[in-house]
KEDREN-132689 format. One record per residue (C-alpha): y, x, z; residue in one letter; residue number from 1. Coordinates in steps of 0.25 Angstrom, whole numbers, plus 5000, padded with zeros to 4 digits. Each point is the difference from the previous one (the first is absolute). Layout:
SITE; Y; X; Z; a; NUM
...
//
This chain:
SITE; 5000; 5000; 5000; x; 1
SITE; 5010; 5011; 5003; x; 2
SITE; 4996; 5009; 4986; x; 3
SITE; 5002; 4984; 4993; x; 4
SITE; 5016; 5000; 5007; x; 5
SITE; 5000; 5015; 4998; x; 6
SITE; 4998; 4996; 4984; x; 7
SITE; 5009; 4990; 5000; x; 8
SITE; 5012; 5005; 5005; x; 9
SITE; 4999; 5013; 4992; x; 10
SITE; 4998; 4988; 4987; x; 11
SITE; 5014; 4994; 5006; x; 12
SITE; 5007; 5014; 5001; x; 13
SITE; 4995; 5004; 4986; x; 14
SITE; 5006; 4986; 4994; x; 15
SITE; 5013; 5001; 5007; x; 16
SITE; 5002; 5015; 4996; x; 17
SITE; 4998; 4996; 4986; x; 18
SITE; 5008; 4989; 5000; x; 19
SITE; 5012; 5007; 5007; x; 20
SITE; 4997; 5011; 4990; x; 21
SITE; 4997; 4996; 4988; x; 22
SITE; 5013; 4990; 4998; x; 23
SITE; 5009; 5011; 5005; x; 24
SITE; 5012; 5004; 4990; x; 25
SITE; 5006; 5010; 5009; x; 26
SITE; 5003; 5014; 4996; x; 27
SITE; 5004; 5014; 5005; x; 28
SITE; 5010; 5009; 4994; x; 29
SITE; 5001; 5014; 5003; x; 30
SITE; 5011; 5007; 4994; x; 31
SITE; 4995; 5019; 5002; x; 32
SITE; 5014; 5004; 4990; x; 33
SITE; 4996; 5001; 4988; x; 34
SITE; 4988; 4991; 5002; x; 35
SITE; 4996; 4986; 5004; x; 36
SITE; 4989; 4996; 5004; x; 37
SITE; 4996; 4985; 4999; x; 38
SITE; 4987; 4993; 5008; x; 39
SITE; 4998; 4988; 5004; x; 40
SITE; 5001; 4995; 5014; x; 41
SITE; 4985; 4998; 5003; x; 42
SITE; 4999; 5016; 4996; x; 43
SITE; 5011; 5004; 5008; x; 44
SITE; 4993; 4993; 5013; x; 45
SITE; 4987; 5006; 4996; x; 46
SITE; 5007; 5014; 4999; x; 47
SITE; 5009; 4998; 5013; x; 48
SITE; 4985; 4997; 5007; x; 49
SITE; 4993; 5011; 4993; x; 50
SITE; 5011; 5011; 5007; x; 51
SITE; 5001; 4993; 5011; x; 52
SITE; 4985; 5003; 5003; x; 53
SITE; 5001; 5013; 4993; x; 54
SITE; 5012; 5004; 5011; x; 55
SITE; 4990; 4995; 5012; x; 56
SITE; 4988; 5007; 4995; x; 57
SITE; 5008; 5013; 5001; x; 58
SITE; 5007; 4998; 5013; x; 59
SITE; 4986; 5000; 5006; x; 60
SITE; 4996; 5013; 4994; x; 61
SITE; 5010; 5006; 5004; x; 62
SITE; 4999; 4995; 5013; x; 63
SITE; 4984; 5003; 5001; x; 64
SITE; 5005; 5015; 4993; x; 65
SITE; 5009; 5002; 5013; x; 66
SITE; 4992; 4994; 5010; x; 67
SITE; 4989; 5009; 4996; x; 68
SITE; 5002; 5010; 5012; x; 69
SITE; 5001; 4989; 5011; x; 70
SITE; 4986; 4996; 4994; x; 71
SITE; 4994; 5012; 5002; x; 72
SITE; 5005; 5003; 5015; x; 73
SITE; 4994; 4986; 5003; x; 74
SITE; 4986; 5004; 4994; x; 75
SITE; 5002; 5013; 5008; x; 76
SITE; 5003; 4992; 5014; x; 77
SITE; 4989; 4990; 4997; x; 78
SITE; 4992; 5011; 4998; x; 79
SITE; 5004; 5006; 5011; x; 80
SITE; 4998; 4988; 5009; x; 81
SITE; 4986; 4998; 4995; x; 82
SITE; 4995; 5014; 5003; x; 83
SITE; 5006; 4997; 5014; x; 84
SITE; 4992; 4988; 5002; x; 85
SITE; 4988; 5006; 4996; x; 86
SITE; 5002; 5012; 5008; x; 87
SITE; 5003; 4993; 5012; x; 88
SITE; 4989; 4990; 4999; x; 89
SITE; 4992; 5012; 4996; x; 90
SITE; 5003; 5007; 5014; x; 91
SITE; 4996; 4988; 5007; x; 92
SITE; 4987; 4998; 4995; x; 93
SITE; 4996; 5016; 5001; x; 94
SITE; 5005; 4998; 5015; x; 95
SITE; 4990; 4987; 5001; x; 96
SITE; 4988; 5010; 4992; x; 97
SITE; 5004; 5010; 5012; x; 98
SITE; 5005; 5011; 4989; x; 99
SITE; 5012; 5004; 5008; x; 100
SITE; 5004; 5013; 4992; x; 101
SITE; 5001; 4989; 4987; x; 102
SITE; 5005; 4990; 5007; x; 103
SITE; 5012; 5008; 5005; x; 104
SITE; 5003; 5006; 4988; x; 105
SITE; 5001; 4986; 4994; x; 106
SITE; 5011; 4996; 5012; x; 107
SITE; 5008; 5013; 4997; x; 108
SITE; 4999; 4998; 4985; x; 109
SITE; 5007; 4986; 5002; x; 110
SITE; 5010; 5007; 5008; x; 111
SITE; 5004; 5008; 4989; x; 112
SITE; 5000; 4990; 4990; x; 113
SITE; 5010; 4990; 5009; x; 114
SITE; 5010; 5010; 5002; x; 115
SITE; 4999; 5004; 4985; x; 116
SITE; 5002; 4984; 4999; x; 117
SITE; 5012; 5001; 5012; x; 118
SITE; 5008; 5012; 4990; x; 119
SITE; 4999; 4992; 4987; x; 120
SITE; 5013; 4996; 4993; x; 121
SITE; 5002; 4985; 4999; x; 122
SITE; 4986; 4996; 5007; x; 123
SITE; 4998; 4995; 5013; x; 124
SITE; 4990; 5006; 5010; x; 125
SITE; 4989; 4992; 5004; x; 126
SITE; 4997; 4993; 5013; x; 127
SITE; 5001; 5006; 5014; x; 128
SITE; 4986; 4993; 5003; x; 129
SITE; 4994; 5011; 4987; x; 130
SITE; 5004; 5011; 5005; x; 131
SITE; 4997; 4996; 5016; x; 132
SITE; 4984; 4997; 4995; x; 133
SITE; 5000; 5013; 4994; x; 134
SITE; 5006; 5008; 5011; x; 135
SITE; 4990; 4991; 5009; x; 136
SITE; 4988; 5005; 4992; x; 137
SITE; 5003; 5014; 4999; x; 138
SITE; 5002; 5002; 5015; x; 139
SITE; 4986; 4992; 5002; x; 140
SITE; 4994; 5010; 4989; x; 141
SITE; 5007; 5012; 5009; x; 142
SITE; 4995; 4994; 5014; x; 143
SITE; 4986; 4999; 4994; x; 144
SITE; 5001; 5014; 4997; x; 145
SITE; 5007; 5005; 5013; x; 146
SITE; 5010; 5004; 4994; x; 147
SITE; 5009; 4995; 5012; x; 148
SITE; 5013; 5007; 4993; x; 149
SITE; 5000; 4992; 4985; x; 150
SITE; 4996; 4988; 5008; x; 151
SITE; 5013; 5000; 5009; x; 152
SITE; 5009; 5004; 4988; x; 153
SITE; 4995; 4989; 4993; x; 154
SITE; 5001; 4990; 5009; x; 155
SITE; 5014; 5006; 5005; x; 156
SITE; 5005; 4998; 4987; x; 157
SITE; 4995; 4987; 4996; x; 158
SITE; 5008; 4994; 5013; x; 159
SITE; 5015; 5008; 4996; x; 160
SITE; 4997; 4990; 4988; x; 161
SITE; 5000; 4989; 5007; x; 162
SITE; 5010; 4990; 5005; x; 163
SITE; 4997; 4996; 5011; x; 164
SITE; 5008; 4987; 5000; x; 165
SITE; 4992; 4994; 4988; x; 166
SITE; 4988; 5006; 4999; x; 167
SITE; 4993; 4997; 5016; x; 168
SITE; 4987; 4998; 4992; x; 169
SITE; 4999; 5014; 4994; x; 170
SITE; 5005; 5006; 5013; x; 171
SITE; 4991; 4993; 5008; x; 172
SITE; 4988; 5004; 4990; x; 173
SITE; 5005; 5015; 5000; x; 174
SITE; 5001; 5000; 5017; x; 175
SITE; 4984; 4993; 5000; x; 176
SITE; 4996; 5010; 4991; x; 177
SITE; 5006; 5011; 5008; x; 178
SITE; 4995; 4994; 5014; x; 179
SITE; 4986; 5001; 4994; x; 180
SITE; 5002; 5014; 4996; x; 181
SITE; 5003; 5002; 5014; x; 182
SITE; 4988; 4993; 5006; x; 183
SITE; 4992; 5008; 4991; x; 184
SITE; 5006; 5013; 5003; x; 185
SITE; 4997; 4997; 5015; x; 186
SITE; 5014; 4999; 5003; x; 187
SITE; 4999; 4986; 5008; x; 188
SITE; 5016; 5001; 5005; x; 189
SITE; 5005; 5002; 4987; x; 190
SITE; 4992; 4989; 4994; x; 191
SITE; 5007; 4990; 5013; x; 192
SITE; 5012; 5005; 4996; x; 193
SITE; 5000; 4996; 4985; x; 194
SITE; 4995; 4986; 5004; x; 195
SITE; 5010; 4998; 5010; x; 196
SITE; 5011; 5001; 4988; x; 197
SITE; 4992; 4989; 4992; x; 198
SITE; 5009; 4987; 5000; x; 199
SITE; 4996; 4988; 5008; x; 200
SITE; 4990; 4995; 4989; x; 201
SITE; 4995; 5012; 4997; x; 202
SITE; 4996; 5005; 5014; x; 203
SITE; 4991; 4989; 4999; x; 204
SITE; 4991; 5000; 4988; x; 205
SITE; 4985; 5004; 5000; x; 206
SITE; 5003; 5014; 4996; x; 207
SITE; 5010; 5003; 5009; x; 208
SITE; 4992; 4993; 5011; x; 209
SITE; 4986; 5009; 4995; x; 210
SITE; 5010; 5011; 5002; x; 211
SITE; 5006; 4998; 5014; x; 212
SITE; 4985; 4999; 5005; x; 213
SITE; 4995; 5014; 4995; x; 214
SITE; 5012; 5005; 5004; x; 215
SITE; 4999; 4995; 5014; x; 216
SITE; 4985; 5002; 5001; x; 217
SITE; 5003; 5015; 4996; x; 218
SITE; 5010; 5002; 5011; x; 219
SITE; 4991; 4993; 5010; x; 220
SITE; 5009; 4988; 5001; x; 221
SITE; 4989; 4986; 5002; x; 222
SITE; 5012; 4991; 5004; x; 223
SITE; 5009; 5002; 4988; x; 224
SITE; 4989; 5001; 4992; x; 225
SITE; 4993; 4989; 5005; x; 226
SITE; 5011; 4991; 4998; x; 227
SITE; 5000; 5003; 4986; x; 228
SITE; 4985; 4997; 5000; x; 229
SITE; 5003; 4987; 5003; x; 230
SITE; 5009; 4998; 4989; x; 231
SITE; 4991; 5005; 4989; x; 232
SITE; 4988; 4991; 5005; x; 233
SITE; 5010; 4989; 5002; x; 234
SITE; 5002; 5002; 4984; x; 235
SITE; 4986; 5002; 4998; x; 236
SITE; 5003; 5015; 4995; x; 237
SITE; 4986; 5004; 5005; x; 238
SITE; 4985; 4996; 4993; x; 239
SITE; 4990; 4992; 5010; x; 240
SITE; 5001; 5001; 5012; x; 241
SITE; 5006; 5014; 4999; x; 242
SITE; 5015; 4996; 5005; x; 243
SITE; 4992; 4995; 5015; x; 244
SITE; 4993; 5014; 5001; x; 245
SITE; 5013; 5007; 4999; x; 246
SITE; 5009; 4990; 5007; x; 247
SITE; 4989; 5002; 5012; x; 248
SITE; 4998; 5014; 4999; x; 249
SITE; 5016; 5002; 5002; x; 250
SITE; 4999; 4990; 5012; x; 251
SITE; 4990; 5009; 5007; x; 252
SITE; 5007; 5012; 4998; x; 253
SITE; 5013; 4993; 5004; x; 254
SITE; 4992; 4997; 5014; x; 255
SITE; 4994; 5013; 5001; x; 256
SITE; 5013; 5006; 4999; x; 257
SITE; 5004; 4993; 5013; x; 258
SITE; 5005; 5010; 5011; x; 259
SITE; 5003; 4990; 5011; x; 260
SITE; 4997; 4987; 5003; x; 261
SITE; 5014; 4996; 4997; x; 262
SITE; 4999; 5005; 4985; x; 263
SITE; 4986; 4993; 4997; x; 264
SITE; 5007; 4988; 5006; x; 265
SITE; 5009; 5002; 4988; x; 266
SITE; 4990; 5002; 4991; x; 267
SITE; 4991; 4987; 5004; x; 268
SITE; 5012; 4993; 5000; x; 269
SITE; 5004; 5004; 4985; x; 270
SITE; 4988; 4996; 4995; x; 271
SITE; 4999; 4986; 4992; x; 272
SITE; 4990; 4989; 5008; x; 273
SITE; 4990; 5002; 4990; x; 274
SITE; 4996; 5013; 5002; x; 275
SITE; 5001; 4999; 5014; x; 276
SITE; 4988; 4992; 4997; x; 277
SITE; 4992; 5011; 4993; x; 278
SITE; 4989; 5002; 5011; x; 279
SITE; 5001; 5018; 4998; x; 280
SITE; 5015; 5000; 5001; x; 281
SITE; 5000; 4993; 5013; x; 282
SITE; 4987; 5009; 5006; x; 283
SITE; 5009; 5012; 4996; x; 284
SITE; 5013; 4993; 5006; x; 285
SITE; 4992; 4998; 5013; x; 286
SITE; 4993; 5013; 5000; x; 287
SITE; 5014; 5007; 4998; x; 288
SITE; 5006; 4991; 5010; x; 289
SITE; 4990; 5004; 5012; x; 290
SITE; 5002; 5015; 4996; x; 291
SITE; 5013; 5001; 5002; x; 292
SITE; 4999; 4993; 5014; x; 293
SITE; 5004; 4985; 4996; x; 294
SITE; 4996; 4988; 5008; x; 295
SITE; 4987; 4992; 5000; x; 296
SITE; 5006; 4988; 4997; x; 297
SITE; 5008; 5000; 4987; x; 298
SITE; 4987; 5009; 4995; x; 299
SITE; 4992; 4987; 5003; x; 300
SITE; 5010; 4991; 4993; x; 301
SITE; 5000; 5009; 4988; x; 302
SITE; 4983; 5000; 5001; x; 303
SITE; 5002; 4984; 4999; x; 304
SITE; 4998; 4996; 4986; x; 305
SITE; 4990; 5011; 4997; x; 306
SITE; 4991; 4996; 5011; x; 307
SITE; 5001; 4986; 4995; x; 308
SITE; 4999; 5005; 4986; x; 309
SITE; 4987; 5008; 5006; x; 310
SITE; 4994; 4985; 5005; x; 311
SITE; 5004; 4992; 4987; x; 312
SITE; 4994; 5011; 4990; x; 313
SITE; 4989; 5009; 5008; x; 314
SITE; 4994; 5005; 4987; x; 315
SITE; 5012; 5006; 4994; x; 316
SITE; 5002; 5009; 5013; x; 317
SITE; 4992; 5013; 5001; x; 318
SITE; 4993; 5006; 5013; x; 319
SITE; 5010; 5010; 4999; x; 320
SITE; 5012; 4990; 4999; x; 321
SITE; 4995; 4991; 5011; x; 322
SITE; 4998; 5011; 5009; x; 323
SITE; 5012; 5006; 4997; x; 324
SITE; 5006; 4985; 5004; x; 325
SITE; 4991; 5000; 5013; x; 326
SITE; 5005; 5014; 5003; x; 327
SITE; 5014; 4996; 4999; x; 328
SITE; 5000; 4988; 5009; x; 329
SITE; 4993; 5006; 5010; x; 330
SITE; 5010; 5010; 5001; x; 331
SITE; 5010; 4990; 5000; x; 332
SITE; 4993; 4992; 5011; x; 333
SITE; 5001; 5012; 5008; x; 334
SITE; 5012; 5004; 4997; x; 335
SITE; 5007; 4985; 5004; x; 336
SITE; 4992; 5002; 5012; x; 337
SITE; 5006; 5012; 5003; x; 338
SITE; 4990; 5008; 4999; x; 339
SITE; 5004; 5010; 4989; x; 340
SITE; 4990; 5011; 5006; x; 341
SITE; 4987; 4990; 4993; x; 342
SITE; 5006; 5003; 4988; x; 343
SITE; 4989; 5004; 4988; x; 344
SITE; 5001; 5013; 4997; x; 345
SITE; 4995; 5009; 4988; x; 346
SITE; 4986; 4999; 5007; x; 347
SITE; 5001; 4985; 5003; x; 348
SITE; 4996; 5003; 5015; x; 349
SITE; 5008; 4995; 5012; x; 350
SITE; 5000; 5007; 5013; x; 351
SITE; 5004; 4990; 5013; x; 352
SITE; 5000; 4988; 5004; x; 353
SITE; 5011; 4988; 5000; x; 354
SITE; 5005; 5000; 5014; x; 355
SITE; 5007; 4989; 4997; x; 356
SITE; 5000; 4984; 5004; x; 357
SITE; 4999; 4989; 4993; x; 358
SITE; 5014; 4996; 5004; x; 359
SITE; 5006; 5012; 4993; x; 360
SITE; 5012; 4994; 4990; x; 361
SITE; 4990; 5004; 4988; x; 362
SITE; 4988; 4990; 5005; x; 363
SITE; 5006; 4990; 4993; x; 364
SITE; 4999; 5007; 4986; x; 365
SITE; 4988; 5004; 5005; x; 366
SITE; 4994; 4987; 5003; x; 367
SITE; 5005; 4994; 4987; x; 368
SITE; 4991; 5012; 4991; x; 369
SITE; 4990; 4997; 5011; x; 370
SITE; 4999; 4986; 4993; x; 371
SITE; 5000; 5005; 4988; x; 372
SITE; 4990; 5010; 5000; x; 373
SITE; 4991; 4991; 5007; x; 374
SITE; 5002; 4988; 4987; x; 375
SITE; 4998; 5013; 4991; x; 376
SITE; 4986; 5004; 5007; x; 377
SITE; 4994; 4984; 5000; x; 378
SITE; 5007; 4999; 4983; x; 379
SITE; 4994; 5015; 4998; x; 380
SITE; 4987; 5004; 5010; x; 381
SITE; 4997; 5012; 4991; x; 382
SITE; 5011; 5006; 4999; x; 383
SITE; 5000; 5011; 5011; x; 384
SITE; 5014; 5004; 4999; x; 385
SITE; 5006; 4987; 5006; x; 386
SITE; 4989; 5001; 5010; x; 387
SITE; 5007; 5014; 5002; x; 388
SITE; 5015; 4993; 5001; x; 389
SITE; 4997; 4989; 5009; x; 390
SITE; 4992; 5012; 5010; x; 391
SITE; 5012; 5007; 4999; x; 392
SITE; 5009; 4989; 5004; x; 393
SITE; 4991; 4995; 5011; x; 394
SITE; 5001; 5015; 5004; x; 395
SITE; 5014; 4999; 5002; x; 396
SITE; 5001; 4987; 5007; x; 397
SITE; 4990; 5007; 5010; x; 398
SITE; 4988; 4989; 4998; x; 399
SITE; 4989; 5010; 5000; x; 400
SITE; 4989; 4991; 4999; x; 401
SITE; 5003; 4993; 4987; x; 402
SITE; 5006; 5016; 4995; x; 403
SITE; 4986; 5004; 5001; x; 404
SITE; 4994; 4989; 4993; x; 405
SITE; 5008; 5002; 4988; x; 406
SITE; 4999; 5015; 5000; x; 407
SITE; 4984; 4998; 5000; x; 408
SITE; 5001; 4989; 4990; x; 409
SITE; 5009; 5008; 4990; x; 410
SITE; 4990; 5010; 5000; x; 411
SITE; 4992; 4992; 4990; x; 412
SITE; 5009; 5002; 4991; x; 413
SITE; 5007; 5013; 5002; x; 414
SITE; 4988; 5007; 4992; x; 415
SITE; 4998; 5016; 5001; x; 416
SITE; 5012; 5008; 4995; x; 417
SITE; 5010; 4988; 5003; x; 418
SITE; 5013; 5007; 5007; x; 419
SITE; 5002; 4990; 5011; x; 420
SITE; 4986; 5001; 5004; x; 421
SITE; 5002; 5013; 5007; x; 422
SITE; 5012; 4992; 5009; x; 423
SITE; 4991; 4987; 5004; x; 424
SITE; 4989; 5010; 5004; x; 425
SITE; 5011; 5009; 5008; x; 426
SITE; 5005; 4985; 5005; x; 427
SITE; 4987; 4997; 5004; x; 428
SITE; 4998; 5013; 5006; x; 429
SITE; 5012; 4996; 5008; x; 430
SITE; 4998; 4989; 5006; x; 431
SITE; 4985; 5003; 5005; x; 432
SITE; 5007; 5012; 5008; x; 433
SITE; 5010; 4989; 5005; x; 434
SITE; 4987; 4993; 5006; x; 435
SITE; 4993; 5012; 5006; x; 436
SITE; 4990; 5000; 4991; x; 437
SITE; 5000; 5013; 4995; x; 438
SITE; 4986; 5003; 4992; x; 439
SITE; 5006; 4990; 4991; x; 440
SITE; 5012; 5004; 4997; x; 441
SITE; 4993; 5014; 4998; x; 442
SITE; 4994; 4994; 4987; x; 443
SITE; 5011; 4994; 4997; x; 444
SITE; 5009; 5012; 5000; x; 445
SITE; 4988; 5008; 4993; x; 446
SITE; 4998; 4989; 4989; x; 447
SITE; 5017; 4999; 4997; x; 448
SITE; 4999; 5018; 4997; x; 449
SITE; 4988; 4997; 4991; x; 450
SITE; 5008; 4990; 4994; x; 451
SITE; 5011; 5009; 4998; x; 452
SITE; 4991; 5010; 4993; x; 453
SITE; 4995; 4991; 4991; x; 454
SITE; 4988; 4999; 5007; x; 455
SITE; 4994; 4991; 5011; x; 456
SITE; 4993; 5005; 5011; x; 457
SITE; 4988; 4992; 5004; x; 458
SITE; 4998; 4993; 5014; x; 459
//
C-alpha cells in the first residue's frame, strides 16, 4: 500500500512538472560583450540546480580535505582507548590466573597510555575510575609479590587523584584494600586505623566487618571483635553454622580473659540472652567465676538454665559436660554455704568437713538444690552425677545419713576413671572417720588413690 501511494504521488509530481514545464514561454537572456546568449527559462533553472549542486559537492571536499588531520587524531585516540581497555582488562584477568608479573605489567601499561591520553591536544583524558582500577590492580599484583614499596607508591598515587569530596566510593575501595593489605601483613593496628577513616556506611559492610574481626582476633581483642562477629552473623556473612562457632569461641575468650569478678561481671552482662543460654558458655562463665573468688549464689543462677537444659534434653549433654555441671554446682553450693575450703580442686578431692549449721544464711539456697537434686535423682536413677550433686548438698547441709546414701548410690554410675569418683570415695572416707569406724574409711581412703591412679584397689 505505501509503494502503490509512493507511485502515485511520484505519477502526480511527474504531470505537474510537465504541465508547468511544457506551456512555459519564458526565456533567459545573458548579454557576456560581444556575446549573447539566449536559453529558455526551463534551461536556466535546470542549469542554476545543476551548480548549485556542483558548488555543494565541493564544499564537502574541501571540508573532508581539511578535516583529514582531526580524522586521523580521532583514530589515534580510539585506538589508544581501546588498547587501554584491553590492557586494563587484560591486567585484571592475569591477576585473577594468579600471573602477577603479567598482571602488573598490564596495570603499568595502562598508566602509560592515560597520561599519554591526559598530554594530547584537543582530547579529553579518560575517567578517574580507569585510571583508580588500574593503579588498584598494580598494587595487588605488587602485594602478591612482596614487593611492599611498588604496592604503596601505587596506591599512594591513586589516592592524590582523587577528590575526595566526590568520589567516597573510590576512596573508600582504596582504604578496604589497603586495610586488607595491613591484616595480611600482620600489621592489626594499621588495619583498625584505615577502617576507622571509613564513612558511617562503610564501616559497616561485610568486608569491613571481616576485616575488623581478623584485626582484633590478631591483637587478642575478643570484645571488639566479638561485636563485629555479631554483625557478620547477623548479615549471614558466614556459611552454616560457622557464624555460631566464632561468635561462641569470642565469647569464651572474652570470659577467659576476665581478671576480677567485676570485669567477668562485665563481660556476662555484654553478652545478648541468647548466648547466655548456650550451655558451654555459662559452664566456663561459672567455672571462671568461682576461680576468681566469686559468690555461690550468682554462679547458681548462671547454672540455671543449663541445668534445666541438662533435664529437658539429657542426651544431647556429654559425661564430660554433666560433670562439668555437677562440678560446678557443688562448688557453688559450697561456696554459698561459706565453705570455699570444699572447693573441687585439679584432683576433685575435698579435704574437711562442713562445720556449718543448717541455719547458715546459704541453707536456704542450699535446700532449694536439695530439692532439686532429689527430682533430678527420681527423673534420672542412673545417672551418678546427680546422685553426686544431691550428696554434696546434703554434705553441706550437714544430713550425714542421706550424704552417705547418695555418695554409695552414685557409685553405680560414676564408673572407673570418672573424675568425681575419687571425691565420693574421699567423702565416704570421711564420713566413716567422723563415726569412729576406721577400717572402713581405711578402704575407703585406699579405693579413692587407686581411683586417682587410674586403677582400683580391691577390697
Amino acid at each position: 500500500m505505501r509503494i502503490a501511494l509512493w507511485l502515485l504521488g511520484l505519477g502526480a509530481a511527474a504531470v505537474a512538472l510537465a504541465l508547468a514545464v511544457g506551456t512555459n514561454p519564458g526565456s533567459v537572456t545573458l548579454f557576456w560583450a560581444p556575446h549573447r546568449i539566449d536559453m529558455s527559462l526551463n534551461l536556466a533553472v535546470l542549469l542554476a540546480l545543476l551548480g548549485f549542486v556542483l558548488a555543494w559537492v565541493g564544499a564537502r571536499a574541501v571540508a573532508a580535505l581539511l578535516s583529514l588531520p582531526a580524522q586521523a587524531r580521532a583514530w589515534r585516540r580510539q585506538r589508544t582507548e581501546r588498547a587501554l581497555l584491553h590492557a586494563l582488562a587484560d591486567a585484571h584477568a592475569q591477576l585473577a590466573a594468579g600471573r602477577f608479573v603479567r598482571a602488573r605489567n598490564a596495570a603499568e601499561q595502562v598508566v602509560r597510555l592515560h597520561a599519554l591520553l591526559a598530554t594530547a591536544p584537543d582530547t579529553l583524558a579518560p575517567t578517574a575510575q580507569v585510571l583508580i582500577a588500574a593503579r588498584l590492580a598494580a598494587a595487588e599484583a605488587a602485594h602478591a609479590l612482596q614487593d611492599r614499596a611498588r604496592r604503596d607508591e601505587h596506591w599512594h598515587q591513586a589516592q592524590r587523584g582523587l577528590n575526595t569530596g566526590t568520589d567516597q566510593v573510590l576512596l573508600d575501595a582504596l582504604r578496604l584494600r589497603a586495610a586488607r593489605w595491613r591484616v595480611e601483613d600482620r600489621e592489626p593496628a594499621q588495619a583498625l586505623s584505615l577502617l576507622d577513616s571509613l564513612g558511617q556506611g562503610a564501616v559497616r559492610r561485610t568486608q569491613a566487618l571481616r576485616l575488623k574481626l581478623q584485626a582484633h582476633q590478631a591483637l587478642g581483642e575478643p570484645g571488639p571483635a566479638l561485636d563485629a562477629a555479631r554483625l557478620l552473623h547477623k548479615h549471614r556473612a558466614f556459611a552454616g553454622g560457622t557464624g555460631e562457632v566464632i561468635v561462641r569461641t569470642l565469647v569464651l575468650e572474652s570470659l577467659a580473659q576476665a581478671r576480677s569478678p567485676s570485669q567477668l561481671q562485665s563481660a556476662w552482662d555484654a553478652l545478648e540472652p541468647a548466648e547466655r543460654q548456650w550451655r558451654d558458655v555459662a559452664l566456663a562463665a561459672t567455672e571462671r567465676w568461682l576461680a576468681l573468688g566469686g559468690d555461690g549464689a550468682r554462679a547458681t543462677q548462671w547454672l540455671q538454665p543449663a541445668w534445666d537444659e541438662c533435664l529437658r534434653q539429657p542426651a544431647q549433654w556429654t559425661a564430660e559436660q554433666r560433670t562439668r555441671l555437677v562440678g560446678a554446682l557443688a562448688t557453688a553450693c559450697a561456696r554459698g554455704a561459706g565453705h570455699p575450703h570444699d572447693d573441687l580442686g585439679d584432683d576433685g578431692a575435698g579435704s574437711v568437713l562442713p562445720a556449718a549449721k543448717a541455719s547458715s544464711p546459704g541453707s536456704a539456697l542450699l535446700n532449694a538444690w536439695l530439692v532439686r537434686c532429689e527430682q533430678a535423682v527420681l527423673q534420672f536413677p542412673q545417672v551418678g552425677e546427680f546422685h553426686f550433686l544431691a550428696a554434696a548438698v546434703c554434705r553441706e547441709l550437714q544430713l550425714w545419713g542421706k550424704a552417705q546414701q547418695w555418695l554409695s548410690t552414685s557409685l553405680v554410675g560414676l564408673g572407673a576413671g570418672h573424675p568425681m569418683r575419687p571425691l565420693a570415695l574421699a567423702w565416704l572416707a570421711e564420713l566413716a572417720e567422723q563415726r569412729g569406724d576406721a577400717a572402713v574409711a581405711l578402704g575407703y581412703w585406699r579405693d579413692a588413690a587407686g581411683a586417682r591412679s587410674g586403677a582400683a584397689a580391691p577390697r
